[in-house]
PADO-266531 format. One record per residue: residue number from 1; x, y, z of N, C-alpha, C in turn; residue in one letter. Coordinates in steps of 0.2 Angstrom, whole numbers, plus 5000, padded with zeros to 4 digits. Example, Ala and Ser with C-alpha at 12.3 -4.5 7.8 and 13.67 -1.06 7.14 Angstrom:
<rs>
(1 (5066 4972 5039) (5062 4978 5039) (5066 4984 5039) A);
(2 (5064 4989 5035) (5068 4995 5036) (5064 5000 5039) S);
</rs>
This chain:
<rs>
(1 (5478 3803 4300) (5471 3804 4301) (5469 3809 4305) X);
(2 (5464 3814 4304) (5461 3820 4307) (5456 3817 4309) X);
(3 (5456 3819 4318) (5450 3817 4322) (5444 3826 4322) X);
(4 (5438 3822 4318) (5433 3827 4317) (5434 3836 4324) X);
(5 (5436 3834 4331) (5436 3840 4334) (5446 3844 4331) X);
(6 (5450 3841 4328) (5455 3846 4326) (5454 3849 4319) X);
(7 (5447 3844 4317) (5444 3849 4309) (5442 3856 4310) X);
(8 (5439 3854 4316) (5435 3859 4317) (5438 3864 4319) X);
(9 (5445 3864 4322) (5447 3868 4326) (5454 3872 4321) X);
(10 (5454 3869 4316) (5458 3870 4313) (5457 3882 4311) X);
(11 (5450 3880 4308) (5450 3889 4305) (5450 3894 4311) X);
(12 (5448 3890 4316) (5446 3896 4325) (5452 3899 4326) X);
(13 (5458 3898 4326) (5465 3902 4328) (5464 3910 4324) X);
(14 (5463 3908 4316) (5462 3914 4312) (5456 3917 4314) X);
(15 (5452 3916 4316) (5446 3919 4317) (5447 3924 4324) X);
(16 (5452 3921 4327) (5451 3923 4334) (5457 3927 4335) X);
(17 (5462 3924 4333) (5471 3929 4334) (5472 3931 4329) X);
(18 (5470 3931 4320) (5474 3933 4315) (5478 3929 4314) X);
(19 (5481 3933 4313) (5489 3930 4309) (5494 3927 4316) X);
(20 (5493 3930 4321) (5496 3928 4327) (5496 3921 4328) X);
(21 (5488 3918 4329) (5487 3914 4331) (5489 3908 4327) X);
(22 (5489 3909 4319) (5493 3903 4316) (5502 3903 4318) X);
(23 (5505 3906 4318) (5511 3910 4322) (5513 3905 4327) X);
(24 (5510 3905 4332) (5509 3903 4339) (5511 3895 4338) X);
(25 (5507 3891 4334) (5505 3884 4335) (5511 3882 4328) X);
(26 (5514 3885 4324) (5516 3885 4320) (5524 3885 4320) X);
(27 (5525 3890 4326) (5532 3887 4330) (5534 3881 4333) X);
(28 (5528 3879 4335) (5530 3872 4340) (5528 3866 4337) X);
(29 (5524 3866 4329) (5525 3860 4327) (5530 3855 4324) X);
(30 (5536 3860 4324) (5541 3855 4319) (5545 3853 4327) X);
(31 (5543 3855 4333) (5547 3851 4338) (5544 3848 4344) X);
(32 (5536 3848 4343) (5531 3846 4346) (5525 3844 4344) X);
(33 (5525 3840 4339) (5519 3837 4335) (5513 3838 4341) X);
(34 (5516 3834 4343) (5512 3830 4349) (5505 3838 4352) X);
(35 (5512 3841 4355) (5509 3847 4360) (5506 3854 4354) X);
(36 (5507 3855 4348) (5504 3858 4343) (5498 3855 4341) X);
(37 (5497 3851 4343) (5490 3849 4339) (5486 3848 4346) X);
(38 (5488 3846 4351) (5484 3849 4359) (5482 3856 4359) X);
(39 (5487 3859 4357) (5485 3869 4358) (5481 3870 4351) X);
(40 (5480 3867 4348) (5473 3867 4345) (5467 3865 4346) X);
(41 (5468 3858 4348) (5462 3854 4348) (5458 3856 4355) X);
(42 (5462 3856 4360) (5459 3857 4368) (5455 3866 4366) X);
(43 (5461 3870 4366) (5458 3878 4366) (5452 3880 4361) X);
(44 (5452 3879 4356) (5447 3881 4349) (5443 3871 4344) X);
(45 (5444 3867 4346) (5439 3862 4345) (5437 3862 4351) X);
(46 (5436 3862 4355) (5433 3861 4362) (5430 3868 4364) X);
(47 (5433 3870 4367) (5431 3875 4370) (5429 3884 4367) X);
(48 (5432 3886 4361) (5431 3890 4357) (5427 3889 4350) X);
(49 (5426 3883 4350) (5418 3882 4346) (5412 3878 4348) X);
(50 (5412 3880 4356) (5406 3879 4360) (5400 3885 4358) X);
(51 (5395 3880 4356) (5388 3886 4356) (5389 3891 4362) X);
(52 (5386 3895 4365) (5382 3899 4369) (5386 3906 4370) X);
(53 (5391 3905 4368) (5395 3910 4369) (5397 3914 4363) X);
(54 (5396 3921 4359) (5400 3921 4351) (5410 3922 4354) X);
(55 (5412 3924 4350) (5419 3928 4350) (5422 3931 4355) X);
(56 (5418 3938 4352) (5418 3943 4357) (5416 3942 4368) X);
(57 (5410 3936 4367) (5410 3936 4373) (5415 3932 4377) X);
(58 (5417 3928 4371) (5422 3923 4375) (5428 3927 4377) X);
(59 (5431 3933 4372) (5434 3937 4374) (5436 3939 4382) X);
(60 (5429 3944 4380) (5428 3948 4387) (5431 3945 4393) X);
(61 (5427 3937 4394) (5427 3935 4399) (5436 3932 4399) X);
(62 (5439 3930 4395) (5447 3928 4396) (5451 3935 4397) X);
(63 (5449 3940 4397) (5451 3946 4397) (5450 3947 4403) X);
(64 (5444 3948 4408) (5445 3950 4414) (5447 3943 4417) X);
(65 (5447 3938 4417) (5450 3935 4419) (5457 3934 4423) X);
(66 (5460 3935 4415) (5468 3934 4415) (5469 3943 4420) X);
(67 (5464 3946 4420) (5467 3954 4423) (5468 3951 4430) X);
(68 (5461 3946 4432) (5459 3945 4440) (5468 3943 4443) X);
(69 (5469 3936 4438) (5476 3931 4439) (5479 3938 4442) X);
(70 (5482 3943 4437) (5486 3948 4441) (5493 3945 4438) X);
(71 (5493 3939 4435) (5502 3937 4434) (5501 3933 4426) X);
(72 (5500 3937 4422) (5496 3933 4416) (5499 3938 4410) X);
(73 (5501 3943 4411) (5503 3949 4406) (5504 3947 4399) X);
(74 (5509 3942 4398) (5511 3940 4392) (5503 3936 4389) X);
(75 (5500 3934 4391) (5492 3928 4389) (5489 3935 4390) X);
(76 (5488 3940 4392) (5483 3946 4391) (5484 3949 4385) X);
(77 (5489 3951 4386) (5492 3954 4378) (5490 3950 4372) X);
(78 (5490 3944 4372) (5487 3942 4366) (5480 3941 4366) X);
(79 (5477 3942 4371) (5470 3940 4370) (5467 3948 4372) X);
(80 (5471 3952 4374) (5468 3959 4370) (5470 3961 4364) X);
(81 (5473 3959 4360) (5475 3958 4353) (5467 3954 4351) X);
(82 (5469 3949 4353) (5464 3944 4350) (5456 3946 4350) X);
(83 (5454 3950 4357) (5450 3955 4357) (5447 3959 4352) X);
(84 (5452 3963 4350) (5454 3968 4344) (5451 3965 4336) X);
(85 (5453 3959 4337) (5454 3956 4332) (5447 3953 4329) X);
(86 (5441 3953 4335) (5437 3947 4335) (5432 3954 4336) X);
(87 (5431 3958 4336) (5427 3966 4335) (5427 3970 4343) X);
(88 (5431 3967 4347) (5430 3972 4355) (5432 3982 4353) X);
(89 (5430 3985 4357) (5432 3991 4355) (5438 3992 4361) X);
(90 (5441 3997 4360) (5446 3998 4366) (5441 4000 4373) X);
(91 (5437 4002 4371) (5432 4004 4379) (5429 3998 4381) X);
(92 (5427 3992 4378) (5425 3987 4378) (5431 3983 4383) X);
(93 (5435 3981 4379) (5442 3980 4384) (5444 3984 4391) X);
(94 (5445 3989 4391) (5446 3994 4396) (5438 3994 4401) X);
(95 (5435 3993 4399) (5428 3989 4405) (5427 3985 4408) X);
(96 (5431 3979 4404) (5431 3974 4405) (5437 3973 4412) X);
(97 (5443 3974 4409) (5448 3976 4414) (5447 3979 4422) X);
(98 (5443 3983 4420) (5440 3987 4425) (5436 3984 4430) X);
(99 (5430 3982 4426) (5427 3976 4431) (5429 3971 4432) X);
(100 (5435 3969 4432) (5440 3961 4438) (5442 3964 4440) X);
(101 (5444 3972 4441) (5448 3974 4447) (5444 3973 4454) X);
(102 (5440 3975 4457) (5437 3975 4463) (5434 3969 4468) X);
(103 (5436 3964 4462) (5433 3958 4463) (5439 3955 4465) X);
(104 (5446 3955 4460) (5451 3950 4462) (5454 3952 4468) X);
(105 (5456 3956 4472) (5457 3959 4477) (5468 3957 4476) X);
(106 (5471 3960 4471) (5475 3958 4469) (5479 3965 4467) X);
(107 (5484 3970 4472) (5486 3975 4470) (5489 3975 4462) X);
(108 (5492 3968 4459) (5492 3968 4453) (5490 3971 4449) X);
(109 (5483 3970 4447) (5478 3972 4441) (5480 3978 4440) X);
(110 (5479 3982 4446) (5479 3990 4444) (5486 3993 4440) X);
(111 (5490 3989 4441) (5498 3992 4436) (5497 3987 4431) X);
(112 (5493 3984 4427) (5491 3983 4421) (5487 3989 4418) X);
(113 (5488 3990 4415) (5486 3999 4409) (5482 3994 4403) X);
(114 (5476 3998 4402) (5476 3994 4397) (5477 3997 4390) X);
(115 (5479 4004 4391) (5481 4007 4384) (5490 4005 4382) X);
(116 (5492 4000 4385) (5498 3996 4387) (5499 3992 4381) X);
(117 (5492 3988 4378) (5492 3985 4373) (5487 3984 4368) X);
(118 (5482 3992 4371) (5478 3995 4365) (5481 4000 4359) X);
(119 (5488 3999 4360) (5489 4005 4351) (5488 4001 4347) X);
(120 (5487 4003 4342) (5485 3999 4335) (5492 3998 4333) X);
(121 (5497 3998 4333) (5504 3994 4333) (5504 3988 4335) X);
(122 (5502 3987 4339) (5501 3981 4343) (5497 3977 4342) X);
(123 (5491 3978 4336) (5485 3975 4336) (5486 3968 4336) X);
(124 (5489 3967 4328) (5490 3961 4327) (5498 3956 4329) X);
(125 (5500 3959 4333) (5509 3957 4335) (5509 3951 4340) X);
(126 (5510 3944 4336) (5509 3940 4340) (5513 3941 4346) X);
(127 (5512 3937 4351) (5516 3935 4357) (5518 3943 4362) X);
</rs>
C-alpha cells in the first residue's frame, strides 16, 4: 500500500536529477527497501513538493549551501547537475557559489571551482 506523500514523491527525482536521480534510489532498493523509499518520501514528498519555492529556487539555495558546508563535494556535484537539469545557467550556479563564500567563513569553498562540475559531460552523470 502507497502512503499518498510517496505518490507524490514518486515523478520529483525525474524532474529534479534526470535520469540520475531514478539511478540513485534504484541502487539501494533491492538491499534497503526500507531506506529507498525514505530517500524518496522525506527529500521530494515533503520537502521538494512544498509550494513557495519552484525547482530552480530550491536549487540555488542547496547549492550555496552545500558550497557554505565546504565538505559536501560529492552532494554538490549532484545538485549542480540537478541544477542543470531543472533550468540554472552556468552563471546562475557560479553566483550562487560565489555568494556562500563570504558568508561561510570556510577556506574550503574557495578550492571548489565551479566550472569543476559545469561541463556538459557531466550534466547528467549520476553520483
Amino acid at each position: 500500500m502507497s502512503s499518498e506523500r510517496y505518490t507524490i514523491s514518486q515523478e520529483m527525482p525525474k524532474r529534479v536529477d534526470g535520469k540520475g536521480g531514478e539511478a540513485g534510489v534504484d541502487s539501494l532498493r533491492d538491499i534497503a527497501t526500507d531506506f529507498a523509499r525514505y530517500l524518496i518520501e522525506f527529500p521530494f514528498g515533503d520537502i521538494y513538493a512544498r509550494p513557495g519555492l519552484d525547482l530552480r529556487s530550491r536549487e540555488i539555495a542547496t547549492i550555496a549551501a552545500l558550497t557554505a558546508l565546504g565538505n559536501a563535494e560529492p552532494q554538490l556535484k549532484v545538485h549542480i547537475a540537478a541544477g542543470l537539469n531543472v533550468g540554472l545557467t552556468q552563471e546562475e550556479i557560479t553566483e550562487a557559489i560565489m555568494q556562500s563564500m563570504p558568508d561561510s567563513r570556510r577556506p574550503s569553498t574557495a578550492c571548489l571551482p565551479p566550472g569543476r562540475y559545469l561541463r556538459p559531460t557531466d550534466r547528467l552523470r549520476p553520483g
